[in-house]
N, C-alpha and C positions, 0 to 999 in steps of 0.2 A: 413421928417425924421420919421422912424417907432418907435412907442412908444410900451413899454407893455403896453397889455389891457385883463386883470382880468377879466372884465365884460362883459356878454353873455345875451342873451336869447336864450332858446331851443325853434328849430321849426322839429315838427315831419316831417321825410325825405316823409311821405304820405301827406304833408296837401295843397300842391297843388292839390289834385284830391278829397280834401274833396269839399261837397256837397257849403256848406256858400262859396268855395274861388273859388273853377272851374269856376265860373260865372262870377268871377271879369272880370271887363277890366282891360289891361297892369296899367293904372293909380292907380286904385283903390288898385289893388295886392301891387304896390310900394306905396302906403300910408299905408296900414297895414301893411306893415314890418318896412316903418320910425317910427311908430306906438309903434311898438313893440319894435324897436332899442329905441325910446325916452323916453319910460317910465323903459327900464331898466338901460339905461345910467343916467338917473335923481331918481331915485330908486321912482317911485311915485305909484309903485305899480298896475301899468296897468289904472292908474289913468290921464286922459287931459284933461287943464284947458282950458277955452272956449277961449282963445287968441289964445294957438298953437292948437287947434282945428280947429279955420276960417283961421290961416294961412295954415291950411296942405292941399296940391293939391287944389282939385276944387270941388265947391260944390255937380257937377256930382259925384266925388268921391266920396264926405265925404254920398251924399245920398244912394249910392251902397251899403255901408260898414255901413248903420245903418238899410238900407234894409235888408241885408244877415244876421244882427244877427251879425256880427263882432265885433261891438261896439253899448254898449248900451246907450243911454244920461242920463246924470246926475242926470236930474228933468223932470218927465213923460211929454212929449211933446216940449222942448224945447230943441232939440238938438246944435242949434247953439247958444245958448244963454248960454249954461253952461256949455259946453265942455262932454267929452264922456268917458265911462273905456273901456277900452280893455275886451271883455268878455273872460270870465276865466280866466285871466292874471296869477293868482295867484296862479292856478291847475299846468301851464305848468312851473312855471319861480318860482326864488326865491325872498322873501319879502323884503323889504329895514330891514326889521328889522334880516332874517336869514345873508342877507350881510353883516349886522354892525357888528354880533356876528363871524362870521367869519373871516372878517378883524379885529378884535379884538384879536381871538388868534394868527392870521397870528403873530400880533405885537409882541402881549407876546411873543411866541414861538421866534420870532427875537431877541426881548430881553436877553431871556435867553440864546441863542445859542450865542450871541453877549458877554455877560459877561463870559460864562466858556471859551470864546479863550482870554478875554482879563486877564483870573486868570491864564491859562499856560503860559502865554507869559513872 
């Protein structure tokens, strides 16, 4: 069953032929975009914690994607031990914190629209 879904990341229509992703293998390409789907569905801010880090593809992957500069690790030198940010998550995509304030007025804005039909009624 299809649900609404509010929630995105922007991916520039040129970033397959940028430099850091052209390189990828098939694998690695599809860990950087669960990547990107994960931390904006979880609002963590381009931010992964070292658990869904080792779970994500293979560690060929996960070493592709911290070779290329994609993702950087958390604590200088221990990439699998402390999970990794999405580099520049936060240039391309919106912050858990602009989502809140936005789902915020969405609500108000419901609110009000919701009371002036239930004062004509």
């Amino acid at each position: 069953m299809a649900r609404a879904n509010w929630e995105y990341v922007r991916l520039d229509v040129l970033m397959p032929e940028h430099p850091k992703v052209s390189g990828l293998s098939d694998k690695a390409f599809r860990m950087y975009i669960e990547l990107l789907c994960y931390s904006g569905r979880q609002r963590t801010d381009g931010l992964v914690d070292a658990r869904t880090w080792r779970r994500s593809g293979t560690r060929r992957g996960r070493s592709e994607l911290l070779t290329s500069g994609l993702v950087d690790p958390l604590l200088e030198g221990d990439a699998d031990g402390s999970g990794v940010a999405v580099h520049d998550y936060l240039e391309h995509n919106r912050s858990r914190l602009q989502i809140d304030e936005l789902s915020a007025k969405r609500a108000e804005a419901g609110r009000k629209g919701g009371s002036k039909g239930q004062a004509s009624a």
